[in-house]
C-alpha positions in Angstrom: -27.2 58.6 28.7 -25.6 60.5 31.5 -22.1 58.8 32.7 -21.1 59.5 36.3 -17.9 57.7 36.6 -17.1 57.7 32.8 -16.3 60.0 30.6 -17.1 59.3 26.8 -15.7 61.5 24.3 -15.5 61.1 20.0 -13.2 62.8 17.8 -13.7 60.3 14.6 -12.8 58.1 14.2 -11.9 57.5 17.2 -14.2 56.7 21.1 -12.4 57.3 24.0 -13.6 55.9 27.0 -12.1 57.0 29.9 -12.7 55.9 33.6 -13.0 58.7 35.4 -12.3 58.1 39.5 -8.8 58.9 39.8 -8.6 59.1 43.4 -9.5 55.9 43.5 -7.1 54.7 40.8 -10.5 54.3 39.1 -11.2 51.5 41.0 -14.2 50.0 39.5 -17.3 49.9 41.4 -20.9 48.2 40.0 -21.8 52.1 38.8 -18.7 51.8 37.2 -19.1 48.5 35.2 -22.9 49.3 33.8 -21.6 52.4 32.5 -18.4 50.8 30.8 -20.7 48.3 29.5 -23.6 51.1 28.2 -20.6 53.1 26.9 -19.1 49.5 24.7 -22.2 49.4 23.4 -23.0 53.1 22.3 -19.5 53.1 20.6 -20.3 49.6 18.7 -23.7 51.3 17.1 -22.3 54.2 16.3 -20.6 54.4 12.7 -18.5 57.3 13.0 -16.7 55.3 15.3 -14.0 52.9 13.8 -11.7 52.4 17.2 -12.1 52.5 20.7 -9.3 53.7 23.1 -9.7 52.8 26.5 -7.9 54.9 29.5 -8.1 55.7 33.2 -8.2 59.2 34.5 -5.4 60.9 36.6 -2.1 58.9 37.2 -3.5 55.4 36.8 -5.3 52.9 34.3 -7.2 51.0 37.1 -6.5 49.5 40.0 -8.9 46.9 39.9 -12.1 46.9 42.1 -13.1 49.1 44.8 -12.1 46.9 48.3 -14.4 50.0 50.3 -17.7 49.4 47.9 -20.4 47.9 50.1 -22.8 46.0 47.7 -26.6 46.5 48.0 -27.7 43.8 48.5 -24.8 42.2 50.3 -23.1 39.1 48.2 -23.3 35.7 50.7 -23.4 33.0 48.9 -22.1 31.5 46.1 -24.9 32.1 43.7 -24.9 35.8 45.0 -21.3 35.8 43.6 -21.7 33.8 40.7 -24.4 36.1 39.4 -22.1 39.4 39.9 -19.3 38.4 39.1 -20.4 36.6 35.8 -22.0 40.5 35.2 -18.5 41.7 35.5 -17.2 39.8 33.5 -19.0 40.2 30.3 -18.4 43.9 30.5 -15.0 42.6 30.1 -15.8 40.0 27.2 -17.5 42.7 25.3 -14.1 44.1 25.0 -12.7 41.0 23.5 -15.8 40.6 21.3 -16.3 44.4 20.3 -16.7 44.0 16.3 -14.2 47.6 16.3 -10.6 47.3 17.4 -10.6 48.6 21.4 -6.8 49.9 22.1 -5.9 50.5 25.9 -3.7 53.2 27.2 -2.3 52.6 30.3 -0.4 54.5 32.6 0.4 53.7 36.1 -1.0 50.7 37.9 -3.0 48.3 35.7 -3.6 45.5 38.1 -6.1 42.8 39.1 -9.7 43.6 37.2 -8.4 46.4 35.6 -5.3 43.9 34.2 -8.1 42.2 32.9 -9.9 45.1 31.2 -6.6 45.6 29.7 -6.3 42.0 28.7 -9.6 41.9 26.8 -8.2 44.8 24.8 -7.0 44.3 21.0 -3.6 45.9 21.3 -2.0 47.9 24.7 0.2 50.8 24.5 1.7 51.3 28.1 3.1 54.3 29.7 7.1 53.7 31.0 6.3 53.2 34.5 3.5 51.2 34.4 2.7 48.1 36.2 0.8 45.1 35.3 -0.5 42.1 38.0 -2.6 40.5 39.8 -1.7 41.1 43.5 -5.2 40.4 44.8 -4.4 36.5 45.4 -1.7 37.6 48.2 -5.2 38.1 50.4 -7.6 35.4 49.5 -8.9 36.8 46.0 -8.2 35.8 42.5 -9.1 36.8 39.1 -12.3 36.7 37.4 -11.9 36.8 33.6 -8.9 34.7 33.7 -7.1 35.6 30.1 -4.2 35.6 31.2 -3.0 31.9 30.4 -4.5 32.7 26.8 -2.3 35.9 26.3 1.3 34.9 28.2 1.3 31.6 28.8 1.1 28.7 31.4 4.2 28.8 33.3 4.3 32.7 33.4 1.0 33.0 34.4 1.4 30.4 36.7 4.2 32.5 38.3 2.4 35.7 38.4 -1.1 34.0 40.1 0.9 32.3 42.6 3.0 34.8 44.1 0.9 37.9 43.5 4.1 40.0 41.5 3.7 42.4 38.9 5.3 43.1 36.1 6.9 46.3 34.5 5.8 47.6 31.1 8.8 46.6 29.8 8.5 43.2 31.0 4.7 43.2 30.1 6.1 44.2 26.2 8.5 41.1 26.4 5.3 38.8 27.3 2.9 39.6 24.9 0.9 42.0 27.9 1.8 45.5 25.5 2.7 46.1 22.1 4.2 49.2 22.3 6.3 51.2 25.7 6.6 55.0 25.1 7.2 57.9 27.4 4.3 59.1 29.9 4.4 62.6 28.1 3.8 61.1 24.3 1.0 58.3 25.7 -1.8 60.1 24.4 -0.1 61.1 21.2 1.5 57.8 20.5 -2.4 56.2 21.0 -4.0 58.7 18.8 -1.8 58.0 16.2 -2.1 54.5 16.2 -6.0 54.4 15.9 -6.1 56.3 13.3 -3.7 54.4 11.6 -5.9 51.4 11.9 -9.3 53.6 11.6 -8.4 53.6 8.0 -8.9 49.8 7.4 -12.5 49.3 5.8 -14.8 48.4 9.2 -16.1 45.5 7.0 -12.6 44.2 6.8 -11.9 44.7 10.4 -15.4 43.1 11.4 -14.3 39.6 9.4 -10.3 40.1 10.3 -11.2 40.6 14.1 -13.6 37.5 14.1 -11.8 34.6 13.0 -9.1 35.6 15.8 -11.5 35.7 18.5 -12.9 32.2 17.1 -9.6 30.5 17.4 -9.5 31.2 20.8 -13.0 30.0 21.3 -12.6 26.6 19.7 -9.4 26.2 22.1 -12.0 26.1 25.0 -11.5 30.1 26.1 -15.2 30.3 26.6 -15.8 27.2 28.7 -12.4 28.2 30.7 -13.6 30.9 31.6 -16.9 29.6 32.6 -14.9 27.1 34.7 -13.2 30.1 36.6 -16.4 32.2 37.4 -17.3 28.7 39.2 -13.8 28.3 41.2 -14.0 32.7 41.8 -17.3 32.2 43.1 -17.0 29.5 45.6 -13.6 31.3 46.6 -15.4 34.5 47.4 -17.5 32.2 50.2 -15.0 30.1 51.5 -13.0 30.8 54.9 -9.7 32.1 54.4 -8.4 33.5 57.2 -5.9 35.9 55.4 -9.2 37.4 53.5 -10.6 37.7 57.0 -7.8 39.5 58.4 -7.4 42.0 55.3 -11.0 42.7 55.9 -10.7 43.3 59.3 -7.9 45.8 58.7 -9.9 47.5 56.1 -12.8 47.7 58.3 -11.3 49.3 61.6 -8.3 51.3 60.1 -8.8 51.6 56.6 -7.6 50.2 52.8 -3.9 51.9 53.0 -3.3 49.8 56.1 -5.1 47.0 55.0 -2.6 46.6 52.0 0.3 47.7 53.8 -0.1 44.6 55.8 -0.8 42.9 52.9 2.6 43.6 51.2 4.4 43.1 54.5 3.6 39.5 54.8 5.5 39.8 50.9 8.6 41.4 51.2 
């Protein structure tokens, strides 16, 4: 298929997936998550392909989703919500349940759904410089895959959730977030070299080594958690919180720049 806001490359044994709206931060859109998801799924059938490395265009990873998309039709209720966001979020669990290792590259912001994306991800080599968050509760939102309690922890998540901060990569290496921080100019280099370092483990091996992780999780309850937050998210997204009002109001009569200036304001 043809990708739009994608670009999909090979050089075995190695995908690449990159999201490809860097003036938007790739910001991800509905467009944008069916062709993540078609692109997870042509890289998982095809057997030249032994890793997947997942990056953003331009100077960021992803900035989570796109505040300015108008959906078509128009989310009201909680079902409406519960059915789209529930979408979104297996694109992300067919990350975390990819049978081929999926490494993420990240430069710049990684934040809110695209901290997610990232989450999902086998192993994350950051860029120095980057950030990692979920600043999207300081204006009535809040995650939708919620790993992060499974990756970090309960009281640091509980930190970071509550108060909307991010993290540095640095920071993000000392709490599980990144295995490895390099410098911006060897990022690519630095993840090339690890997939192909791992490419070289038989794909049968990786199939039954990659499994029994995942399943330890899944006995733990991450499946039904997760479940349990698309419920909470959904009835969120339809509830009457007057700071979500107001940063929506901002949005809508002088744009997303002043809409999350104000935002931070109210934070510093």
């Amino acid at each position: 298929m043809t990708f739009e806001n994608i670009i999909y490359e090979i050089d075995e044994p190695v995908a690449t997936i990159t999201l490809n709206r860097p003036k938007s931060l790739n910001a991800l859109t509905q467009p944008l998550w069916r062709e993540l998801g078609e692109a997870l799924k042509k890289a998982e059938a095809d057997d030249t392909v032994r890793v997947v490395v997942l990056t953003g265009a331009g100077r960021s990873f992803c900035a989570g989703y796109d505040l300015t998309e108008e959906y078509d039709p128009p989310l009201k209720t909680a079902a409406d919500w519960h059915r789209s966001l529930s979408q979104d979020m297996d694109v992300t669990m067919a990350i975390w349940n990819l049978e081929k290792p999926v490494i993420a590259s990240v430069r710049g912001h990684c934040l809110a759904a695209g901290f997610e994306v990232a989450l999902a991800c086998d192993l994350t080599i950051a860029a120095e410089g980057s950030s990692f968050g979920e600043p999207e509760v300081r204006f009535g939102s809040g995650p939708v895959t919620l790993l992060m309690p499974w990756i970090i922890g309960m009281k640091k998540t509980r930190e970071l959730l509550y108060t909307g901060d991010t993290v540095t990569a640095e920071e993000a290496k000392q709490l599980g977030i990144v295995n490895r921080v390099v410098s911006e100019n060897k990022l690519e280099e630095e993840t090339r070299a690890l997939a192909v370092k791992i490419a070289l483990v038989p794909p049968e091996v990786m199939r039954l080594t990659k499994l029994p992780i995942n399943r330890t999780y899944e006995i733990m309850g991450l499946n039904e958690a997760l479940g349990t937050n698309i419920d909470q998210s959904s009835m969120l997204n339809t509830a009457n919180v007057p700071e979500l009002a107001e940063f929506e109001r901002i949005t809508k009569e002088q744009g997303l720049k002043a809409a999350l200036k104000w935002r931070e304001t109210r934070y510093s």
